[in-house]
N, C-alpha and C positions, 0 to 999 in steps of 0.2 A: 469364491472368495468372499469374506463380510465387507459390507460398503454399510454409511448411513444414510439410508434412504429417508425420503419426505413423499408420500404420495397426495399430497392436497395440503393448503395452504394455513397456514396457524399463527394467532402474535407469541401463541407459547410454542416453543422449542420444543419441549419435552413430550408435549402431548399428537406429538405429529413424526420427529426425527427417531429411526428404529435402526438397530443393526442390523441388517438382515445377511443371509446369504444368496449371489447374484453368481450369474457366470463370470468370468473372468473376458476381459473386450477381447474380442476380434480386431489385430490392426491393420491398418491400409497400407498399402504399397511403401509409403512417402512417411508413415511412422517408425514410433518407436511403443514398446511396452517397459513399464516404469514400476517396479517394484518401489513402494513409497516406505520411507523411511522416516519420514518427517511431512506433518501437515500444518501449517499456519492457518487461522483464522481471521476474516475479515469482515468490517461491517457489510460490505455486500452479502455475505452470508445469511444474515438477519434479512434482510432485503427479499431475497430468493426464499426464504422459510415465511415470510410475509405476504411473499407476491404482491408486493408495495415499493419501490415503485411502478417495478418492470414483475408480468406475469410470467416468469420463469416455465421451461419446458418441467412436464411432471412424468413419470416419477423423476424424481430428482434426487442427484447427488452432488452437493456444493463441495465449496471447497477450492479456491486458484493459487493458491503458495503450494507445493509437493517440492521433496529435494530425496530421491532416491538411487535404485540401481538399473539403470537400460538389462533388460532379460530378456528382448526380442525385438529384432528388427525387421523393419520392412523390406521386399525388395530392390527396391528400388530409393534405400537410405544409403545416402554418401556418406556422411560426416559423422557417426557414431556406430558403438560396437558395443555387442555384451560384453557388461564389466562395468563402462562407460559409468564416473558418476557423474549425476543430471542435477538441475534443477531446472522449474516452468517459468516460461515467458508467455501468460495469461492473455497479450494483447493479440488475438487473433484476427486477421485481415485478410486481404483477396491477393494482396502481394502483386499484383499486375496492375493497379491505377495509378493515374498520375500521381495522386497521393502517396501509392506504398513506393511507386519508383522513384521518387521522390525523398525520400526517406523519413516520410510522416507518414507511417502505417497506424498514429493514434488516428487519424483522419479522415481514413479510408471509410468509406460512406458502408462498408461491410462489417467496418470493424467488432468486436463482439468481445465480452471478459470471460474468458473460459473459467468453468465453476460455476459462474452467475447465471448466465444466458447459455449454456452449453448445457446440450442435453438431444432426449432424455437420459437419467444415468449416465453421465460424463463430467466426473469432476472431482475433484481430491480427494476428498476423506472417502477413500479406499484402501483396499490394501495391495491392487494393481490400477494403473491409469494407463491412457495411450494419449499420445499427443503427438502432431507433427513435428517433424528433425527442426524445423523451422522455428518454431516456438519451444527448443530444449534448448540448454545451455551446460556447456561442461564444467565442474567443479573442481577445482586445483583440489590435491591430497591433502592440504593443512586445512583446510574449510570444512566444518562439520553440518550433518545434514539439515542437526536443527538451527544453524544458525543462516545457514543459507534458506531454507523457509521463513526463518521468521524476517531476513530481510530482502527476499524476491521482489514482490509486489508494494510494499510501502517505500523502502531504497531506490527502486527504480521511478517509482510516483516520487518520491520528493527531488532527486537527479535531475528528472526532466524537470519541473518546478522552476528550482532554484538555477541549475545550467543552461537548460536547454530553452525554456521562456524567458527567466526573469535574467538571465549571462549575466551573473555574480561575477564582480572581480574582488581580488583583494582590499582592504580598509572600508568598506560597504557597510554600514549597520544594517544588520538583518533582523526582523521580530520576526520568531517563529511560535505561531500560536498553537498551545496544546502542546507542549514541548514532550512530552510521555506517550501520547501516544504512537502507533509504528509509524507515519508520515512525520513527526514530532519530532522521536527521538534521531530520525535518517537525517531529518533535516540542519536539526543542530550539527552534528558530525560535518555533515557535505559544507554546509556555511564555515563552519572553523578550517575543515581541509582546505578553504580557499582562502583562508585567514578574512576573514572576516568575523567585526564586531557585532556576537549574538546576544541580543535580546528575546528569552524565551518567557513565557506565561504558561500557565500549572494552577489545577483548580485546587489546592490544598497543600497543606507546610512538606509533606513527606514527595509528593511530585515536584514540587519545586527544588528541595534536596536533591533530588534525581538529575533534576536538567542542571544542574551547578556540575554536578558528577560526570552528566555527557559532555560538558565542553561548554556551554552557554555563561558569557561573563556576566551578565544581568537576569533574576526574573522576576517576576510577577503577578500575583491574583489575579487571573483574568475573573473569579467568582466576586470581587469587589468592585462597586460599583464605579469606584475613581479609579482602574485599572490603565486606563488612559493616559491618565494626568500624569502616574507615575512613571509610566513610557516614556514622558514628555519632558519629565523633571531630568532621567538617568541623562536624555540624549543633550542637555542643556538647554533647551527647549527646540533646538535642532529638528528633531523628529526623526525618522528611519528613512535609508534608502529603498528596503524592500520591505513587503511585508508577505510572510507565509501565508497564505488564507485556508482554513477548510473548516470554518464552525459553524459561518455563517450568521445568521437574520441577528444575534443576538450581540457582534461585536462589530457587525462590514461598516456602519456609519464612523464609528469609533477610529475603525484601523485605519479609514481610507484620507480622515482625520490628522493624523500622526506622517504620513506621508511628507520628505520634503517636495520639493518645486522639483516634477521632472519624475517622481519615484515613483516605484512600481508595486501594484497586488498582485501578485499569484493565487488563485486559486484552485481547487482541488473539489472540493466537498460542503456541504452544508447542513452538516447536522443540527442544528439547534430551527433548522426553518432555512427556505428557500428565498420567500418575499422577505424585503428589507427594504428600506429605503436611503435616499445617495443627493449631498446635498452638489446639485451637479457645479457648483461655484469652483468646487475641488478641483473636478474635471478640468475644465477652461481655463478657468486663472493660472492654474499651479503645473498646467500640462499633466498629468496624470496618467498614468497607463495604468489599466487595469486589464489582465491577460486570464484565459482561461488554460486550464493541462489539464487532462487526464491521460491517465497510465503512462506509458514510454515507449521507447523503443530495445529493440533487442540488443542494441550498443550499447543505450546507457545501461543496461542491467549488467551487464558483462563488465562497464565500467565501476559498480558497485562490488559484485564480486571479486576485480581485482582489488579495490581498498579494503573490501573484507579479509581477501588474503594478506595484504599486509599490515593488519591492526588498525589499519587509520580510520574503519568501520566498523560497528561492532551492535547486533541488534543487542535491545534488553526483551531476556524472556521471564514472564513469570511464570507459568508452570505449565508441562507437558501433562497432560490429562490419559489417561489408561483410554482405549480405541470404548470396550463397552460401556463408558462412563462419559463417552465424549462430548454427548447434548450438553452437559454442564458448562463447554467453552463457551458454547451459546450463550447458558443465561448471564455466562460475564463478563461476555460481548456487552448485553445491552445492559446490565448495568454500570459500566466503564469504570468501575471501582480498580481493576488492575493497575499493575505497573508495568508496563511492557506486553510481550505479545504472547498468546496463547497458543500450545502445542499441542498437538496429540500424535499417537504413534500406531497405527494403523495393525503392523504387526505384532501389537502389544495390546493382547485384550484385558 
């Protein structure tokens, strides 16, 4: 089968990601084999092509969003059949600790992002995968594969977020930062499905168009420097119940700011930088929660795909890339110039 392999670490994409031809996996007992139909890309990706921050198993095949067709099963697999259409549940755990019996397998001190830390060679951009029954999810017949990739992993990351840390109810002002991109655009959606007043931010006039387009009844520059103020002016100087987090070092003083007495940060990610600093007056005086998420649970993705089946989710994709041309999603990964999420199609060279 052709997979894109990485065998050693690079900041360039290009000069490292190759299509090569591999065997096709051997599955275990308790899997499934997953003819891929659709691969999303994610900033972990770059990450594992960096070995920055986490030194990824080598050779390596990235890649945690797939949504394809079950072509073999293990023996000892209940709940799926060839034919079966799938899509990945990346958060992988030990499933027996108090944590995953629990039903926080983001927790699980084993936990691991298949694609990222999965390996060696084990992980989307293929054009077969295996994955445990446990970490697949079955796809109603109106859901398309590339739509169910492109909102696997970012839908199920903003879900828990927004539902599952920060229990959004309805009339909440919500700021969702980075409203475009795939945690961005899930998150605007999931906030209005629960009626709730969104405030999104977009680094330029055309992303901001976008987030009015997904559902968000306010947005704003988060690339101007009074981006704050403006937050502050929309809510009448109120300020937000919640606020989205994942850009990090360059807006966390700012957001945590805009907070009213009692309101909550969610965060996810930190792209812009890690250290920041936090004027803790916030904290104390105003009671403040500040919560951390990653990934989800296999509920809530199944909770996303059912809103995907009925319209009331909808990822934005900007374009499906041919499988031999694929490194290219990479470079537009890191330069975040896109509008939505990036595809390729494994059995399409």
């Amino acid at each position: 089968m052709k997979a894109a392999v990485f065998r050693e670490y690079n900041k360039d994409p290009t000069k490292v990601v190759k299509i090569e031809d591999i065997d096709v996996p051997k599955i275990k007992a308790t899997e499934v084999l997953i003819k891929v139909e659709s691969a999303s890309y994610n900033y972990n990706d770059l990450w594992a092509i960096w070995g920055d921050p986490v030194k990824t198993p080598l050779p390596h095949i990235s890649g945690s969003d797939v949504a394809g067709t079950v072509v073999e099963i293990g023996e000892d697999t209940t709940k799926f059949k060839v034919g079966d259409r799938v899509v990945s549940h990346s958060n992988m755990s030990c499933r027996i600790c108090e944590q995953c019996t629990a039903g926080r397998e983001y927790d699980c001190k084993e936990r691991s992002i298949w694609g990222f830390q999965s390996g060696p060679l084990w992980g989307g951009f293929a054009q077969y995968t295996h994955l445990p029954e446990v970490n697949v999810a079955k796809l109603p017949e109106n859901v398309s594969f590339e739509d169910a990739a492109a909102i696997s992993m970012v839908g199920m990351t903003a879900w828990h977020m927004l539902v599952g840390r920060a229990r959004i109810i309805p009339g909440q002002t919500v700021l969702i930062m980075g409203g475009t991109s795939g945690v961005g655009m899930a998150g605007i959606q999931i906030a209005k499905l629960y009626n709730c007043n969104v405030i999104a931010t977009a680094g330029n006039q055309q992303k901001m168009d976008k987030c009015l387009e997904l559902g968000a009844d306010n947005v704003v520059n988060h690339r101007e420097a009074d981006w704050y103020k403006k937050v502050r002016e929309i809510t009448k100087k109120e300020g937000v119940d919640v606020v989205f987090e994942h850009i990090g070092k360059n807006v966390f003083p700012q957001e945590v700011g805009l907070l009213k007495i009692g309101g909550t940060l969610v965060a996810t990610g930190a792209t812009t930088g890690y250290d920041t600093t936090l004027d803790l007056r916030y904290l104390f005086f105003k009671g403040t929660n500040l919560l951390g998420s990653t990934q989800g649970t296999k509920a809530e993705l199944e909770q996303v795909i059912y809103w995907l089946s009925k319209n009331k989710i909808k990822p934005l994709i900007s374009t499906t890339l041919p499988f031999s041309n694929m490194v290219e999603g990479h470079v537009m990964m890191a330069g975040a110039e896109q509008i939505g999420k990036i595809l390729t199609n494994p059995q399409k060279l």
